[in-house]
NUMILO-867444 format. One record per residue (C-alpha): residue number from 1; residue in three letters; x, y, z. Coordinates in Angstrom, 1 decimal, padded with zeros to 4 digits. Example, Ala and Ser with C-alpha at 12.3 -4.5 7.8 and 13.67 -1.06 7.14 Angstrom:
REM NUMILO-867444
<rec 1,'ALA',<012.3,-004.5,007.8>> <rec 2,'SER',<013.7,-001.1,007.1>> 
//
This chain:
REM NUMILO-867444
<rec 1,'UNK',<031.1,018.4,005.6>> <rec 2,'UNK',<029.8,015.0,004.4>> <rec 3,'UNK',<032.7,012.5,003.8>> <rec 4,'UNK',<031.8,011.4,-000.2>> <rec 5,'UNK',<034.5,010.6,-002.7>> <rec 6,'UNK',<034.4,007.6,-004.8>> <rec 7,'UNK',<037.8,005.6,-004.5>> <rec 8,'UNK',<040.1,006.4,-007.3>> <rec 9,'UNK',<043.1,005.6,-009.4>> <rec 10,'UNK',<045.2,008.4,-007.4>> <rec 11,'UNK',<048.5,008.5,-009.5>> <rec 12,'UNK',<047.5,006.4,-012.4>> <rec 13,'UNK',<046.6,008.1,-015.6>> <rec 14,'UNK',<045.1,005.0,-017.2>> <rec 15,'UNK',<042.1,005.0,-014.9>> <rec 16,'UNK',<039.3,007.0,-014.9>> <rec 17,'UNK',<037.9,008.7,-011.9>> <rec 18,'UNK',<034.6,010.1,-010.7>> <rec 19,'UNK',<033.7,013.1,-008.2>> <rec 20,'UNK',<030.9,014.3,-006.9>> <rec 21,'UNK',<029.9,017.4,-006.9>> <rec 22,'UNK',<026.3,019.7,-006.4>> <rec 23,'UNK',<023.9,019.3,-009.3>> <rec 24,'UNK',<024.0,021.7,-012.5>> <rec 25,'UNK',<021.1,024.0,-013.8>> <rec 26,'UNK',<019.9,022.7,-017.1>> <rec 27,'UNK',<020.9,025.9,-018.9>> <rec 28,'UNK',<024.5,024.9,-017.6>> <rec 29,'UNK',<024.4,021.2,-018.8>> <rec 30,'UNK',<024.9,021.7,-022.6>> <rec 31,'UNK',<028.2,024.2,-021.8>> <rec 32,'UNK',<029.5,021.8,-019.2>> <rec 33,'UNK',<029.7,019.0,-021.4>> <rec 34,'UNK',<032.4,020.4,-023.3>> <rec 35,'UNK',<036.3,018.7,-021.9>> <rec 36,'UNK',<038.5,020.8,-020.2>> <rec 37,'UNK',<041.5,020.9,-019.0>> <rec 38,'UNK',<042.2,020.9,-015.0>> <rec 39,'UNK',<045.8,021.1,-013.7>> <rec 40,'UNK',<046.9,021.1,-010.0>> <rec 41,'UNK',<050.2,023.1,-009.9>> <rec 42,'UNK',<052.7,022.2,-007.0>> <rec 43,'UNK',<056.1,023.4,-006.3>> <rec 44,'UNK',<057.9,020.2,-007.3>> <rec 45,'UNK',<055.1,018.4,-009.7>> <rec 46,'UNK',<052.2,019.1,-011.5>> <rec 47,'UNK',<048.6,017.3,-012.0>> <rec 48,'UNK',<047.0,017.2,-014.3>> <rec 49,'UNK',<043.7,016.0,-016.2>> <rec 50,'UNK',<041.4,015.7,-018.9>> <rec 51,'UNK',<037.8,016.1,-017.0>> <rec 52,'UNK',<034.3,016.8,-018.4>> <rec 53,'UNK',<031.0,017.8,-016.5>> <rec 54,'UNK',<027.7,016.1,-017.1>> <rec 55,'UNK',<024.2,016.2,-016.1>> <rec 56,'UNK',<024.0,013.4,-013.5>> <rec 57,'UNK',<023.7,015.0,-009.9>> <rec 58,'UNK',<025.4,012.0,-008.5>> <rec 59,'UNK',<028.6,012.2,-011.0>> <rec 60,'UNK',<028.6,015.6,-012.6>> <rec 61,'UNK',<032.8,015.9,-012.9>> <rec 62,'UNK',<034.9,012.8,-014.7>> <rec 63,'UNK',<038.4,012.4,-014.9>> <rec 64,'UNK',<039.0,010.6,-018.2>> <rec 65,'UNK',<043.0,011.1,-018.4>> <rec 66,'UNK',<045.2,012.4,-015.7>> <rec 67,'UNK',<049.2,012.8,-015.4>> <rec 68,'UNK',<051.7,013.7,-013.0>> <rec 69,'UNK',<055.0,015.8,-013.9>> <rec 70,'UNK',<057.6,017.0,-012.7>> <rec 71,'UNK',<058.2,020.6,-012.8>> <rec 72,'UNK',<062.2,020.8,-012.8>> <rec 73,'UNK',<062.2,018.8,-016.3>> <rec 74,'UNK',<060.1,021.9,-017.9>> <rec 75,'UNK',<060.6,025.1,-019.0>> <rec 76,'UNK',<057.3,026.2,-017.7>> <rec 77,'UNK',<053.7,025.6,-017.7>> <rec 78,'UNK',<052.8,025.5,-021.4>> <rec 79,'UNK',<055.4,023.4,-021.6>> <rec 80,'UNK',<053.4,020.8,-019.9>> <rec 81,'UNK',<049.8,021.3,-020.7>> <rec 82,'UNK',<051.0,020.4,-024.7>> <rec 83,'UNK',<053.2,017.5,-023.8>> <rec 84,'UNK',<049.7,016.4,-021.7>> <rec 85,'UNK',<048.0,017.9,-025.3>> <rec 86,'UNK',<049.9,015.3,-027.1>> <rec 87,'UNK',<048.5,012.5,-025.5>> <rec 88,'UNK',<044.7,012.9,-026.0>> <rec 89,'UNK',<045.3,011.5,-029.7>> <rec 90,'UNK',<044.3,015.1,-031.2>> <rec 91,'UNK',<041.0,015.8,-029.1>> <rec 92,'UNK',<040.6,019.5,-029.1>> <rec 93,'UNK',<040.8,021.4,-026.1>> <rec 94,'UNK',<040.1,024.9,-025.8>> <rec 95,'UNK',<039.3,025.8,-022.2>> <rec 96,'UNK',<041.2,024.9,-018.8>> <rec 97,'UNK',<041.3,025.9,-014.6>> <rec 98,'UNK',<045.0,025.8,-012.9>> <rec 99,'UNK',<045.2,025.5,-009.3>> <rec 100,'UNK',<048.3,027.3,-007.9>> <rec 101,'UNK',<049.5,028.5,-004.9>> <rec 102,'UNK',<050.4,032.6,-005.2>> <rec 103,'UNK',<049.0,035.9,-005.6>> <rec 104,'UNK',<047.7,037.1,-008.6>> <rec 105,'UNK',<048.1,040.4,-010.1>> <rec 106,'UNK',<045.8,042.8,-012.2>> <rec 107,'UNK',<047.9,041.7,-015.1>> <rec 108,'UNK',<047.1,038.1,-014.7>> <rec 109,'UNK',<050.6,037.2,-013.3>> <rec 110,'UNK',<050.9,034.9,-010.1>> <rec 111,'UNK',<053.4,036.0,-007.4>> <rec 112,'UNK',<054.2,032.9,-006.0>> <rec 113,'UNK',<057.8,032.0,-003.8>> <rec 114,'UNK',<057.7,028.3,-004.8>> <rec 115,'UNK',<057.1,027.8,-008.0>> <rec 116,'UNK',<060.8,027.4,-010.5>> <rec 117,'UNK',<059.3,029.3,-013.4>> <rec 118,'UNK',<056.8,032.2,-014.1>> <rec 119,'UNK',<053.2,031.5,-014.2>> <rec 120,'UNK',<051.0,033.8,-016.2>> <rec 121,'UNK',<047.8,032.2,-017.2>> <rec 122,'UNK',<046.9,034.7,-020.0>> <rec 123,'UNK',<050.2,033.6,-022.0>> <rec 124,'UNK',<049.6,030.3,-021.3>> <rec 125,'UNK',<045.9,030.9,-023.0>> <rec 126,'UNK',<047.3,032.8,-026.0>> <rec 127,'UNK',<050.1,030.3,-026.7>> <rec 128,'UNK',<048.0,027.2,-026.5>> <rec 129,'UNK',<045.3,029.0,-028.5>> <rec 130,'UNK',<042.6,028.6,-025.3>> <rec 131,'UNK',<039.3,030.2,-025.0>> <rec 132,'UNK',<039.4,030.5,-021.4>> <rec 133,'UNK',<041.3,029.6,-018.5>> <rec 134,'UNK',<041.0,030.6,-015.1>> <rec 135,'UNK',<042.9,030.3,-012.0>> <rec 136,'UNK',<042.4,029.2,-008.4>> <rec 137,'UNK',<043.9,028.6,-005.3>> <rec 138,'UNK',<045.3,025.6,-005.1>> <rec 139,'UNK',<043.6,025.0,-001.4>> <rec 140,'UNK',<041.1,026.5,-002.6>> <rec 141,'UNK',<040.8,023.9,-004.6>> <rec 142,'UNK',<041.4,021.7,-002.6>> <rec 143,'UNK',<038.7,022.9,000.0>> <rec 144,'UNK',<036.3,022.1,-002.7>> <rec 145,'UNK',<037.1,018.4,-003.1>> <rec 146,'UNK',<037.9,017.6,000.8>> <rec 147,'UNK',<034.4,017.9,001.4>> <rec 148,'UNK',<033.8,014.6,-000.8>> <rec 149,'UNK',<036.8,012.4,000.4>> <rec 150,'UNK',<036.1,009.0,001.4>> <rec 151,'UNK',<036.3,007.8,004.8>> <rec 152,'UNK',<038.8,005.0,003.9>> <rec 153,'UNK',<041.4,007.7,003.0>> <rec 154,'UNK',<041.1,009.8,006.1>> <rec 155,'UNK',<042.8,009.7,009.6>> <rec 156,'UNK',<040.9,010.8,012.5>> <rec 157,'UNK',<043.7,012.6,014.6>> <rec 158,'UNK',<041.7,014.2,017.7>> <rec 159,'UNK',<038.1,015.1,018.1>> <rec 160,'UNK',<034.7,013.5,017.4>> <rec 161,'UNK',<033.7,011.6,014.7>> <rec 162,'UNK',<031.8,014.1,013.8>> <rec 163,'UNK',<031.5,017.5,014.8>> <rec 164,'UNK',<028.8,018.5,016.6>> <rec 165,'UNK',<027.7,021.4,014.4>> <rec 166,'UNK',<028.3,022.8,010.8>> <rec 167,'UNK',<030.8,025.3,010.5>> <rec 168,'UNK',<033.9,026.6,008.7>> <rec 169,'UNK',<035.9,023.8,008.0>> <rec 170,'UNK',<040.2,023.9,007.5>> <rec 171,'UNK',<042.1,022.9,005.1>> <rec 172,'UNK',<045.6,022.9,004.8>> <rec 173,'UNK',<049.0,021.0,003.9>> <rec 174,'UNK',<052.5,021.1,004.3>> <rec 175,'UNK',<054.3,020.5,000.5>> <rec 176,'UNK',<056.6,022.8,-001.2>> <rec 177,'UNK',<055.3,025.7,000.8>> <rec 178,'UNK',<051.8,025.5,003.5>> <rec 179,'UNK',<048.9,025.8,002.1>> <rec 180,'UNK',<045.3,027.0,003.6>> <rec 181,'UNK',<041.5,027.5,002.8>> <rec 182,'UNK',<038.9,027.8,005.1>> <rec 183,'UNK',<035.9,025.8,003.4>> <rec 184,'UNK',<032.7,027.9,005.2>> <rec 185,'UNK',<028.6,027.0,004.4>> <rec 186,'UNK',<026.3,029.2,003.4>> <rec 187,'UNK',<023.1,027.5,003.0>> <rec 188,'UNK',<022.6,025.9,-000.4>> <rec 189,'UNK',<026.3,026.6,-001.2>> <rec 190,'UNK',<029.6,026.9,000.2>> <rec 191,'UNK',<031.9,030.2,000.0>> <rec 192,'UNK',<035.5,029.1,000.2>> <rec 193,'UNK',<038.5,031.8,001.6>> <rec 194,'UNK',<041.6,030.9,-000.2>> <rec 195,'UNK',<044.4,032.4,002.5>> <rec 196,'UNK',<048.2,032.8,002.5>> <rec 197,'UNK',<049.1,031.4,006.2>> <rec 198,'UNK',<051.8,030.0,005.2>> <rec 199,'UNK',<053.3,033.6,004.9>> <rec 200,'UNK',<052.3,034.6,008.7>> <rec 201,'UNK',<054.9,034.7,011.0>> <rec 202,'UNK',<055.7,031.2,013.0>> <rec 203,'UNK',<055.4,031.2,016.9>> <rec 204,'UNK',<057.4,029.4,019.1>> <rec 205,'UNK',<056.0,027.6,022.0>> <rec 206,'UNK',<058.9,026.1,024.2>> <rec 207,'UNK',<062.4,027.0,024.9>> <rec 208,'UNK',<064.0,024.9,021.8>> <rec 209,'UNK',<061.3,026.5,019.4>> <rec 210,'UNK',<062.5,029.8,020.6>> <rec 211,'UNK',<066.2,029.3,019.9>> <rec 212,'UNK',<065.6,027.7,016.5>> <rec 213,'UNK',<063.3,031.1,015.6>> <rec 214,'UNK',<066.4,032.8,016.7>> <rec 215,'UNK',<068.9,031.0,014.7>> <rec 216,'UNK',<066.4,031.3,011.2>> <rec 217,'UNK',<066.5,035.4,012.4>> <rec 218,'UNK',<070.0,035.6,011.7>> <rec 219,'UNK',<069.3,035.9,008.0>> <rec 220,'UNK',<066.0,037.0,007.7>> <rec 221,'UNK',<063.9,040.0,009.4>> <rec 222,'UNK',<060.8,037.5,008.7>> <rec 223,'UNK',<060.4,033.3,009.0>> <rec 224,'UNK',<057.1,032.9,007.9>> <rec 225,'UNK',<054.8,029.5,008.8>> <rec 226,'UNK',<055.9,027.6,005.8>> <rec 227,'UNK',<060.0,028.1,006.4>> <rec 228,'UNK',<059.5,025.8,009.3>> <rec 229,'UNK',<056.5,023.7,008.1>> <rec 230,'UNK',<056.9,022.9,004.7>> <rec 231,'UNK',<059.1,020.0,003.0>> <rec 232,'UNK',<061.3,022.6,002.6>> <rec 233,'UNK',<060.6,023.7,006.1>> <rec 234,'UNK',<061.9,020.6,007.3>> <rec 235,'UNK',<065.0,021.3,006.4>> <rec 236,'UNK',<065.1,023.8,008.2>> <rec 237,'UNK',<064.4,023.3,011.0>> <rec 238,'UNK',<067.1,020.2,010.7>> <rec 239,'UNK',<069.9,022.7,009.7>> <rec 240,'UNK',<068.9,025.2,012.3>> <rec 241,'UNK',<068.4,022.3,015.0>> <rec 242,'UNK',<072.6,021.1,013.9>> <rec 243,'UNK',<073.8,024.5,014.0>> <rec 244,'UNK',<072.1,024.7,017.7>> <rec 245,'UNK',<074.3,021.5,018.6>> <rec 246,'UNK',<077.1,021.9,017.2>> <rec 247,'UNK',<076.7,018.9,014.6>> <rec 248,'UNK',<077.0,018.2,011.0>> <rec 249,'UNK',<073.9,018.1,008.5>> <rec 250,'UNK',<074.0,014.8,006.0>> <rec 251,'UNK',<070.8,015.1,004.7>> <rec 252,'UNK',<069.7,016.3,001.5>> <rec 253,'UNK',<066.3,016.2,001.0>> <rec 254,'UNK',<063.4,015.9,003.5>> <rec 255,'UNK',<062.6,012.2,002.7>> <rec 256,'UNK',<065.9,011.7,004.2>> <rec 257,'UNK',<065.0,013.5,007.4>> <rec 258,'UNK',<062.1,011.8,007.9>> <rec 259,'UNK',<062.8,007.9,007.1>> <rec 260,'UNK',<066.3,008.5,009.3>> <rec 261,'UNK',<063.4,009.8,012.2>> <rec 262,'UNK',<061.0,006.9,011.6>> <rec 263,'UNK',<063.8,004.5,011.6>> <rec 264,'UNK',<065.0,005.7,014.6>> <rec 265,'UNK',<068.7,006.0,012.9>> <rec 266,'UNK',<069.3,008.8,013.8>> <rec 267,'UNK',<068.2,011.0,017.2>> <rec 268,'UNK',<068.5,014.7,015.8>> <rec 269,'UNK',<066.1,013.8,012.8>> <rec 270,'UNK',<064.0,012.2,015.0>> <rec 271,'UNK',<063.8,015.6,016.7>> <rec 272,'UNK',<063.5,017.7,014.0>> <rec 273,'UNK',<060.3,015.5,013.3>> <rec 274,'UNK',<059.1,016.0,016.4>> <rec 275,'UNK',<059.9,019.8,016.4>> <rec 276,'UNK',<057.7,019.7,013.2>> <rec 277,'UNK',<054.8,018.0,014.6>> <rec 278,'UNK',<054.5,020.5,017.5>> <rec 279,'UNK',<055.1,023.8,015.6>> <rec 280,'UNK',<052.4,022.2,012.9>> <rec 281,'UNK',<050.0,021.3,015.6>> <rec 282,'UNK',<049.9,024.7,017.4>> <rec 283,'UNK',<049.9,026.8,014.3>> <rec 284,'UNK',<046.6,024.4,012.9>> <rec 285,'UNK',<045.3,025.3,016.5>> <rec 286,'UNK',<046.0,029.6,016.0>> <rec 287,'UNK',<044.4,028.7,012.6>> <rec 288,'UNK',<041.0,027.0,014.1>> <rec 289,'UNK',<040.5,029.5,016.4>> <rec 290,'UNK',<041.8,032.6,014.1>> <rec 291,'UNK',<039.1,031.5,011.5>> <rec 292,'UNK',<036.5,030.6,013.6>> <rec 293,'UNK',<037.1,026.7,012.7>> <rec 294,'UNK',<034.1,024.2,013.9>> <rec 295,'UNK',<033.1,022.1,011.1>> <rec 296,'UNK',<037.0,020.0,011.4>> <rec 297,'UNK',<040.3,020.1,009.9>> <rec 298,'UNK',<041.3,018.4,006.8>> <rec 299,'UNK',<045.3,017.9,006.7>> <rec 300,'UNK',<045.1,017.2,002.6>> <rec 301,'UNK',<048.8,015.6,001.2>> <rec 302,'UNK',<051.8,016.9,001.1>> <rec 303,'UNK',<055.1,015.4,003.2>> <rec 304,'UNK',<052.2,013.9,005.8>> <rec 305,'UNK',<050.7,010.6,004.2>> <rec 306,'UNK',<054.5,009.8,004.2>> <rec 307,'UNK',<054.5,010.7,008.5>> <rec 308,'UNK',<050.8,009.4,009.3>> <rec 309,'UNK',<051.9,007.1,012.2>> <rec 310,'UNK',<054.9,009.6,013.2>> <rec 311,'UNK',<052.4,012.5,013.4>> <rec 312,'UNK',<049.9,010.6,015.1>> <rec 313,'UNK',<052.1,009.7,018.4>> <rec 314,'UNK',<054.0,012.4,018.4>> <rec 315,'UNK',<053.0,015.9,020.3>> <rec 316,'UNK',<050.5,017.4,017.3>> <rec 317,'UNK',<047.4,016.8,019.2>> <rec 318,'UNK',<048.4,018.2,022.8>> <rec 319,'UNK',<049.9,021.0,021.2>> <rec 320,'UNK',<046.5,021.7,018.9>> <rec 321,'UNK',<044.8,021.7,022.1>> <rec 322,'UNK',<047.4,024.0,023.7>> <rec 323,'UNK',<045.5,026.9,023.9>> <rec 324,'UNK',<044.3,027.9,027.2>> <rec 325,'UNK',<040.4,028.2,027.8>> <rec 326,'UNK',<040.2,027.4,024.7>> <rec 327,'UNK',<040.7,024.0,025.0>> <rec 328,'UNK',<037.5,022.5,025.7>> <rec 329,'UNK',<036.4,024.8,022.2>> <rec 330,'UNK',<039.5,022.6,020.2>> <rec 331,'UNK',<038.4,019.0,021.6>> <rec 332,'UNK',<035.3,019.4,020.0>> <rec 333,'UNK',<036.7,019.8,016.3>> <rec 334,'UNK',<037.4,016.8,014.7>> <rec 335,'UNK',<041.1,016.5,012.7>> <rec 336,'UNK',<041.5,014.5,009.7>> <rec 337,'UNK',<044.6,013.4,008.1>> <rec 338,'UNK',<043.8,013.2,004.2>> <rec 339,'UNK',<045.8,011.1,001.6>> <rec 340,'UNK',<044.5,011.4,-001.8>> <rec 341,'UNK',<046.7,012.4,-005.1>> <rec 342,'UNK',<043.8,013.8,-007.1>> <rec 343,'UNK',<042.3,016.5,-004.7>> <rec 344,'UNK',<043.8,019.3,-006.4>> <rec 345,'UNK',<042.5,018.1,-010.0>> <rec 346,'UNK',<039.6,017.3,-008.7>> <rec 347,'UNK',<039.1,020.1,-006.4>> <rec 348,'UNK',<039.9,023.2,-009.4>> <rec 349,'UNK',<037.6,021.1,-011.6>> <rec 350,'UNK',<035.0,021.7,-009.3>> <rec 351,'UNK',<035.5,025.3,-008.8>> <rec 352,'UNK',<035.5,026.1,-012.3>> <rec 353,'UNK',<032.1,024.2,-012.8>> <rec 354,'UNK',<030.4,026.3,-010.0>> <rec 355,'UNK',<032.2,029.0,-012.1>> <rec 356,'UNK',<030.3,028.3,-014.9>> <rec 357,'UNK',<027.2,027.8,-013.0>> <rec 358,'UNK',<027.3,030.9,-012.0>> <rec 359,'UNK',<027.9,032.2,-015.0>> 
//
């Protein structure tokens, strides 16, 4: 996977921002000038953007208006889309992709465990009076941008600049729950495998990850990847880690773990952090070898951005490595650290232009 993404405007929704993408048929071109609506659906916020396609191979996707919101301070989803309606000064918009986490039913209806209202894409479609809008992954989507990010905005963990062949590629993220999607070439065009990792059970590799599994398995018959490595998962692991010692939890929110860990404040966050990194570098290393990994990982936003330096001294690389004979297979795959707000926008807007491609 080339590294090719313009520089962008991230967070700021008075900038406009260009991806690249693979060139369009000409029978595509007149339909894929038409505006749509891309939206990037998180746990805690939402993305979102006005984009359009065009016919130039080098800049086929645009982001000409783009908004971040947060979820608590709406109802639901439609809630948002026509608050972000009612800022395009009454251009009409009748088609849109969301990119969301979940599992979607026959009926249209996402199962999803981290999302604080419904999401049903086919009401959202009738009530905003939409043609069409479809729904993807949101690593899915993200898969599909990763592959253009610039190299200013990326992190070379472990592994070689470049990997020495083409391959699947990882991508994956620790927000509200743990993303994953294996980006994998197929000649002219890539196939990407949206997964649910997040919900497979989490492994313990050392004595203090096994008694923190066993604490989390006094209330549940399950802890799935994501209750330990997530924001969320943070948490946790920090409550689970205080009941262990006998001590009190102050913290409210994982931004507190973490800046009390970087600080060095306080000694049980900083290793709850730690814990984090390990348990999130050995589960990325099951996942490279479970999928068959050898084009890189891309570790795409969430809670890391705010840990880059943390995570990069701390044990994620020995414990990606970790893995018997194996390791010699692991040192060859190169591990990126991603920070960009837009992937997700950027990322379903893609999608749902090879979509139409494809007809």
């Amino acid at each position: 996977m080339a590294l090719r993404i313009p520089r962008t405007a991230r967070d700021d929704p008075g900038r406009c921002v260009v991806a690249n993408a693979n060139p369009l048929p000409v029978n595509a071109v007149d339909r894929l000038r038409e505006r749509f609506i891309a939206a990037d659906v998180g746990g805690t916020h939402v993305r979102i953007a006005l984009v359009e396609g065009s016919d130039d191979p080098a800049h086929p996707v645009t982001v000409l208006q783009y908004r971040k919101y947060v979820c608590a301070q709406y109802p639901g989803l439609a809630e948002i889309i026509e608050d972000f309606l009612g800022t395009l000064n009454g251009e009409a918009v009748s088609r849109g992709v969301i990119a969301s986490a979940g599992y979607p039913l026959e009926d249209g209806t996402v199962i999803t465990a981290n999302l604080p209202w419904r999401l049903s894409p086919g009401e959202i479609r009738e009530r905003l009076g939409f043609r069409e809008i479809r729904l993807v992954n949101d690593f899915e989507a993200v898969a599909h941008a990763a592959a253009y990010v610039d190299a200013s905005e990326v992190l070379r963990l472990t592994g070689p600049e470049i990997a020495p062949v083409t391959g699947p590629t990882l991508v994956l993220g620790p927000g509200t729950g743990l993303g994953a999607a294996v980006w994998i070439p197929t000649g002219k065009r890539a196939v990407v495998l949206a997964t649910e990792a997040g919900q497979a059970a989490l492994t313990a590799g050392n004595a203090i990850e096994m008694a923190l599994l066993s604490e989390m398995l006094k209330d549940r018959s399950h802890v799935p990847v994501e209750y330990a490595l997530s924001g969320p998962g943070l948490m946790n692991l920090h409550s689970a880690l205080c009941a262990l010692r006998g001590a009190r939890n102050d913290y409210r929110t994982p931004g507190e773990i973490t800046a009390a860990a970087i600080s060095g404040g306080d000694a049980l966050a900083r290793e709850s952090l730690e814990i984090f990194c390990g348990l999130l570098g050995s589960a990325v290393g099951d996942m490279a070898l479970l999928y068959g990994v050898q084009g890189g990982v891309y570790l795409a936003g969430g809670i890391l951005p705010q840990i880059r330096e943390f995570l990069l001294n701390s044990s994620f690389v020995e414990r990606f490595l970790n893995k018997g004979p194996m390791r010699a297979a692991l040192e060859r795959i190169p591990v990126r650290l991603v920070e960009h707000g837009q992937l997700g926008v950027i990322g379903a807007a893609n999608w749902y232009l090879g979509q139409c491609e494809g007809g």
